[in-house]
C-alpha positions, 0 to 999 in steps of 0.5 A, spaced: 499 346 845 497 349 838 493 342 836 490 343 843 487 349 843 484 350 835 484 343 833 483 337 838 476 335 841 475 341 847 472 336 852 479 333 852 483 338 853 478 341 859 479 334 862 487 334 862 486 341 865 481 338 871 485 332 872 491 337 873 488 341 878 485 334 881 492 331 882 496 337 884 491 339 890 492 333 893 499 334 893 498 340 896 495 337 902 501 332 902 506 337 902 504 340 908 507 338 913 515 339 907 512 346 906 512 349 914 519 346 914 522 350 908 518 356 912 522 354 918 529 355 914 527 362 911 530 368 913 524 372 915 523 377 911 524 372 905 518 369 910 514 374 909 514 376 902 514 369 900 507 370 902 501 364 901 506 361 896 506 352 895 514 352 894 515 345 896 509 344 890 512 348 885 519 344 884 514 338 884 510 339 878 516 343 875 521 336 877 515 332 874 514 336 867 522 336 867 523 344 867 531 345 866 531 351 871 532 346 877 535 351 882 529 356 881 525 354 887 531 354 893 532 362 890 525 364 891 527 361 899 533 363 899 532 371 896 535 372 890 542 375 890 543 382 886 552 381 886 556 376 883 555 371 877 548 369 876 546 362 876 544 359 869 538 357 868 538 352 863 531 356 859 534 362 855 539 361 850 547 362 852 551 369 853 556 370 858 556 378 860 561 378 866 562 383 871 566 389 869 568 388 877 568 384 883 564 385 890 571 386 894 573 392 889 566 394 889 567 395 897 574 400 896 571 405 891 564 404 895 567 411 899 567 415 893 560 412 889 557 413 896 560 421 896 558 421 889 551 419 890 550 424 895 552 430 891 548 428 885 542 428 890 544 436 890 540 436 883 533 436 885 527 434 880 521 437 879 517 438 886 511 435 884 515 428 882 519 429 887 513 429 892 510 422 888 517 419 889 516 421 897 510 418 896 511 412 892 517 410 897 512 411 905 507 407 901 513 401 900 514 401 907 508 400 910 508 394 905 514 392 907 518 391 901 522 397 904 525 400 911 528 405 913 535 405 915 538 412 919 544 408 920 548 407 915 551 414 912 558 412 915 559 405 913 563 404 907 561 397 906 553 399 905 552 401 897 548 406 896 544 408 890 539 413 888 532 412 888 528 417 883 521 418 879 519 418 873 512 420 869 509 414 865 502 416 863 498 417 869 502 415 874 510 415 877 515 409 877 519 409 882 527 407 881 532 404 884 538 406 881 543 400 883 549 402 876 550 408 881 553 405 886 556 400 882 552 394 884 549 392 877 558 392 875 558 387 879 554 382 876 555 377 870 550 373 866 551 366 863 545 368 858 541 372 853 533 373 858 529 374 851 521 376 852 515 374 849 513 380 846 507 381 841 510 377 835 511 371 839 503 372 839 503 372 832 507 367 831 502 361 834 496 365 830 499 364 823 501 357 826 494 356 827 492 359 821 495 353 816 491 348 819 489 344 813 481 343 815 479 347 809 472 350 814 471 355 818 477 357 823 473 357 831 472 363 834 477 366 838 477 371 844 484 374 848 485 377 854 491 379 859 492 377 866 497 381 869 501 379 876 500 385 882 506 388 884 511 382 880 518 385 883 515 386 890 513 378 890 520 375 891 525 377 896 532 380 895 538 375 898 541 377 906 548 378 903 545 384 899 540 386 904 544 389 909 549 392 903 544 395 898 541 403 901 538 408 897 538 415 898 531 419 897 529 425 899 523 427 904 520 433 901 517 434 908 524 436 910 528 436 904 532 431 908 537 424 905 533 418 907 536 411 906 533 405 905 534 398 905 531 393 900 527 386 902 524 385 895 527 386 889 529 393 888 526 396 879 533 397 877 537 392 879 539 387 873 538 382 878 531 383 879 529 382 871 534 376 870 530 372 878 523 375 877 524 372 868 525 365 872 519 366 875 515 367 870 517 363 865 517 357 869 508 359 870 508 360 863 512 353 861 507 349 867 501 352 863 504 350 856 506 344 858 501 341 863 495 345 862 496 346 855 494 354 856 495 358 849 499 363 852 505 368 852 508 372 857 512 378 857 515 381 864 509 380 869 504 380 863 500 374 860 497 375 854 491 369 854 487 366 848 482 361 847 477 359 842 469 360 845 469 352 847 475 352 852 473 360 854 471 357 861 475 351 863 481 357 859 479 362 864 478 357 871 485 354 869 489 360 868 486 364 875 487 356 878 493 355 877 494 362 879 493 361 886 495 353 887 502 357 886 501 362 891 502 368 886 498 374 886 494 377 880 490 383 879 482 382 879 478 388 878 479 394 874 482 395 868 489 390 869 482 385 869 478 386 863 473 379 861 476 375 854 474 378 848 474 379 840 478 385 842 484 386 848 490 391 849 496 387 850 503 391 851 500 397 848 496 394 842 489 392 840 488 385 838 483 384 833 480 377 833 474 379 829 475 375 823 478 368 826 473 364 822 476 367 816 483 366 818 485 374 819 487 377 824 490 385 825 495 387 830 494 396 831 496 401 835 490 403 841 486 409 839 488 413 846 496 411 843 494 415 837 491 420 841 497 422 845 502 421 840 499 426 835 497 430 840 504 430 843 507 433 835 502 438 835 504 441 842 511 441 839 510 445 833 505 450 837 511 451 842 516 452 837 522 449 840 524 441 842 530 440 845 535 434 846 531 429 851 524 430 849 526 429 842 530 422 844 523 420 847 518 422 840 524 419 836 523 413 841 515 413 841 515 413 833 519 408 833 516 404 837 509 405 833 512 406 826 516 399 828 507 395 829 505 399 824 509 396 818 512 400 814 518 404 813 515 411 810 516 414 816 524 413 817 526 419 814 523 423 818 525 419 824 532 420 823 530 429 821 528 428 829 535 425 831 538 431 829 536 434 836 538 428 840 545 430 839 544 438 842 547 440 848 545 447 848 537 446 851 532 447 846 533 448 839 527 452 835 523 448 829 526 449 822 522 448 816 525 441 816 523 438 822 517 442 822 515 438 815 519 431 819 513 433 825 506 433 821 508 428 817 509 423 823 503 426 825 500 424 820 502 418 819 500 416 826 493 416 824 493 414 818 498 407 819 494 401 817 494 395 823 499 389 822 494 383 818 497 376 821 494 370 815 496 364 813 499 368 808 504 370 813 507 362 813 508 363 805 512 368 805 519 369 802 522 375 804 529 377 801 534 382 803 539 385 798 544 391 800 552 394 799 557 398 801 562 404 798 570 403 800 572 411 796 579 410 798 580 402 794 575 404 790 572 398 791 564 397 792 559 391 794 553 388 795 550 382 797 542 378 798 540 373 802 532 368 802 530 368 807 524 362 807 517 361 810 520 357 816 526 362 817 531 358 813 536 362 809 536 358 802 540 362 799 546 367 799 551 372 795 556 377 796 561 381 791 566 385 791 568 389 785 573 395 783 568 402 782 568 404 775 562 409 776 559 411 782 552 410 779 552 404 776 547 399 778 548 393 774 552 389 778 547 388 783 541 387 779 545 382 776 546 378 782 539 379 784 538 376 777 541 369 781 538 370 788 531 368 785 534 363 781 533 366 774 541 365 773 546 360 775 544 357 782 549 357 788 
């Protein structure tokens, strides 16, 4: 794919990319007559929501590019199950999580978690979050992800979790906590569901980079494509749609409601581990057989594409798109046009300086913004208490983690002293006001990520030890890692402490990790 979209003759890829479409929309003629009959077995609701998709087509070009998820397309029509043990894949790595308890265990504590539910709906949220949430919950029901059931409250064969709003920016999530009702408890994972974050990214550009052509790189442009409304696209099994309620709250009335899922519920572990299935099944088709440089985190697909390719990229992606049945935002800020310059997953991505082979990864203006303006609201307040400090911890964390260095630790730690409190908030000390403008300061001043070939010569040492006091005994140890993420080399001792600040033990076996003293 790398070799295709930076190196090979243009016209050929394009031409693999128009012959794929020339196949497959004939298949999907063909198929027809398979696709009603498949509709036919369909629950309705799955039906439904199943929507404009080709499904008989998409386990074919699946099955004919040897995708290992073989089961995927019978779960979309059958509705992905939220209980019980999750079917392997066969794409992510292994990792088995089993359930902390069965579905028939589940159903004799379902009276006190129902009852337990119902009391924790006594606290109420903020009015305003509260009033989004209502909201949020009759704008589902009219899109019939969601109904309303008036019918459950004295069955305790039903599940019923809690659905509550959160503020994220400018809008309010909606969440379905299936945990409280013990759903999630039930369910057991035979894999590790890894994403595709920004490194990944990264990583095929600094692949790219080492291209031995001593010219000029290409120019690159980037742009994401974001699926509308990606959890709400499949549906939930007819065994967990009759059993799985939430309760929400009408501020009308300030009456419980109930409601019951037909598409996958945000809470529900299930629904990460079905919709990640879905999604990196497009992702492999368009790797694979459309040759597509791109990567996918979530319902988020992160596109690039050197000036050549810009047109069959962008009719190849949305193509595909739709050969599928899957449907992507198309207008506004979530459809933004390839340029040298695209947000992705929070960043900008700078790919201004391609034809000298650089690239910078940073943070957004309107991140910084925020993020410094939240610090100043803390130290002019004067107090901060345990949960806002865990979500600025959280937030500088994340932003300190892209920012590529390690100033900020201290300060980050200062700020986790106020996770910890239980008394509400707590006033500002000298410390944590010290903590607070540093961060502030470093957020604007933070530098982005450089990616350039570079980044594939670079060995990276890791070196640490350890105090036992009791056995006075004290260690260390390193390790090299090399340009292709090998281990090449390692040590690790342990020695009787003679005083507590000597330091010549570890320099010494640094002296050998590098290869300056006896070799391992």
């Amino acid at each position: 794919m790398i070799h295709a979209n930076f190196t090979a003759e243009p016209s050929v890829v394009a031409k693999k990319r128009v012959n794929f479409f020339k196949k497959y929309v004939q298949r999907a003629s063909e198929l027809s007559d398979q696709e009603k009959e498949l509709r036919r077995k369909m629950p309705q609701h799955v039906l439904k929501l199943v929507g404009n998709k080709r499904l008989v087509l998409w386990k074919e070009i699946l099955s004919d590019y040897g995708y290992p998820d073989t089961n995927l397309i019978d779960d979309i029509a059958a509705g992905f199950k939220l209980s019980g043990r999750m079917p392997r894949s066969h794409v992510f790595k292994t990792r088995t999580k089993r359930p902390s308890m069965s579905l028939d265990t589940l159903k004799g504590l379902a009276k006190a978690l129902n009852a337990s539910t119902f009391r924790n709906m006594d606290v109420r949220q903020d009015p305003e979050l509260e009033a989004a949430t209502w909201e949020e919950t009759e704008e589902e029901a009219k899109k019939g992800w969601i109904w309303f059931d008036d019918s459950a409250y004295d069955s305790n064969q039903k599940f019923i979790g809690r659905r509550f709003g959160i503020k994220q920016s400018n809008k309010t999530r909606v969440i379905d906590d299936c945990s409280c009702c013990g759903l999630n408890w039930t369910v057991g994972l035979h894999e590790n569901f890894q994403l595709q974050s920004i490194d990944i990214l990264a990583s095929i550009i600094a692949e790219a980079f080492k291209n031995p052509d001593s010219g000029s790189f290409s120019f690159v442009f980037g742009r994401c494509y974001d699926l509308k409304s990606a959890y709400k696209q499949s549906a939930v099994h007819p065994i967990d749609r009759n059993h799985l309620r939430m309760a929400v709250r009408s501020p009308v009335d300030g009456a419980i409601r109930l409601i019951g899922f037909d598409a996958l519920p945000f809470g529900a572990v299930v629904s990460v581990a079905g919709f990640l299935r879905v999604s990196l099944a497009v992702w492999f088709i368009g790797v694979v057989a459309l040759q597509l440089c791109w990567t996918v985190f979530y319902d988020n697909d992160s596109v690039l594409s050197r000036e050549e390719l810009l047109g069959s990229t962008a009719w190849s992606v949305e193509t595909l798109f739709d050969l599928l049945g899957l449907t992507y935002a198309k207008e506004g800020k979530k459809f933004m046009p390839f340029d040298h310059k695209f947000k992705m997953l929070g960043l900008e991505v700078n790919l201004e300086s391609c034809k000298d082979r650089t690239v910078s990864i940073g943070h957004t203006e309107e991140r910084r913004a925020e993020l410094v303006a939240k610090v100043k609201d803390i130290l002019a307040e004067g107090w901060l208490g345990a949960k806002e400090a865990e979500r600025l911890r959280g937030r500088v964390s994340f932003f300190e983690s892209y920012a590529f260095g390690r100033l900020a630790n201290a300060a980050i730690k200062n700020i986790g002293r106020f996770c910890v409190e239980t008394s509400g908030k707590k006033r500002l000390d000298a410390s944590i006001q010290g903590s607070l403008l540093l961060l502030g300061d470093r957020v604007l001043e933070a530098p982005p990520i450089t990616i350039g070939r570079p980044l594939g010569d670079t060995w990276i040492a890791f070196t640490d030890g350890a105090c036992n006091p009791e056995r006075k005994t004290g260690s260390v140890g390193g390790l090299t890692i090399s340009p292709l993420g090998n281990c090449q080399s390692f040590f690790s001792d342990v020695q009787t402490v003679l005083r507590s600040n000597s330091r010549v033990g570890g320099a010494a076996c640094l002296h050998c990790l590098f290869g300056m003293g006896t070799p391992f």
